[in-house]
C-alpha positions as CSV (number, residue, x, y, z in Angstrom):
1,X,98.9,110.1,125.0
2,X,97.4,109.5,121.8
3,X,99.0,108.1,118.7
4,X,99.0,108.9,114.9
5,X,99.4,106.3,111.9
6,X,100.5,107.3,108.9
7,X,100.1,105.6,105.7
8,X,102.4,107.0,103.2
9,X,102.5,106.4,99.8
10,X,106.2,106.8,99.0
11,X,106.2,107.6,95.1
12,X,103.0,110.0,95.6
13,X,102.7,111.6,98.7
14,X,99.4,110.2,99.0
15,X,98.9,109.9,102.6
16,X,96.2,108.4,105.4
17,X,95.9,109.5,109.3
18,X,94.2,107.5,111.5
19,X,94.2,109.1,115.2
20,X,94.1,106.5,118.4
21,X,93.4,106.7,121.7
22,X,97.5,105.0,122.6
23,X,100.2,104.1,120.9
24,X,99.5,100.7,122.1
25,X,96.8,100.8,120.0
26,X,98.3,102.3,117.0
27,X,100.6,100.4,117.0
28,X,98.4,96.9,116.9
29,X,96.3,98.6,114.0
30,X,100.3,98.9,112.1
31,X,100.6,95.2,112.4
32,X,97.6,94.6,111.3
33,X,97.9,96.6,108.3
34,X,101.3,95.3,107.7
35,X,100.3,91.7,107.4
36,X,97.9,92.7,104.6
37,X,99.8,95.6,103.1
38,X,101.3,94.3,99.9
39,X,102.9,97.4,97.9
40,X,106.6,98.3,98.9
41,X,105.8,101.9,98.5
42,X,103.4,102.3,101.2
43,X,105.1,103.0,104.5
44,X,103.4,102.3,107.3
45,X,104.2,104.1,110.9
46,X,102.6,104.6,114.5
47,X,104.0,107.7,116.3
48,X,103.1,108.6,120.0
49,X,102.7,112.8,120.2
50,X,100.9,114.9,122.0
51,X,98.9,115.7,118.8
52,X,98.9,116.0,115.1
53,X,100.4,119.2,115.0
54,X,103.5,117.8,117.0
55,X,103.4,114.6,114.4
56,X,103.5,117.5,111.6
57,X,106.5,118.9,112.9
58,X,108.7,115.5,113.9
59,X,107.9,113.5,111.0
60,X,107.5,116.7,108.2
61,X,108.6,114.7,105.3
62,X,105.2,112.6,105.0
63,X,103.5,116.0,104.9
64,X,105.6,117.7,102.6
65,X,103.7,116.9,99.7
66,X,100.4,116.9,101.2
67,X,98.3,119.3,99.9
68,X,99.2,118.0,96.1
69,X,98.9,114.3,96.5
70,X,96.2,112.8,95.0
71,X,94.1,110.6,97.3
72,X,95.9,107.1,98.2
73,X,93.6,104.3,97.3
74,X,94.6,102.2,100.6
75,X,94.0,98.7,100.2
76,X,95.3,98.0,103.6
């Protein structure tokens, strides 16, 4: 099943999606990012579904601001 992370940018919206193969895998790639990731306001998340549409659905509240979020300069 493949996996979605989501880097959200709390005070903006701003948000990143990054599709992998597992959530084994998305999951490792979180980590990673968490160890560098130095802003409080950027949440970082790995969610197993069966695709994005699903992700859009459970997890609504990163999307909910999508389409008027400026782009999220992701340092991580």
């Amino acid at each position: 099943m493949p996996a979605y992370l989501i880097k959200y940018h709390r005070p903006t919206g701003a948000l990143e999606v990054t599709e992998y193969d597992s959530l084994i895998e998305g999951t490792r790639a979180r980590h990673r990012l968490d160890q560098v990731n130095k802003d409080p306001d950027v949440e970082i998340v790995a969610i197993g579904a069966k695709n994005l549409e699903s992700v859009r659905h459970t997890h609504a509240r990163y999307f909910f601001r999508e389409k008027t979020a400026p782009p999220y300069p992701f340092v991580a």
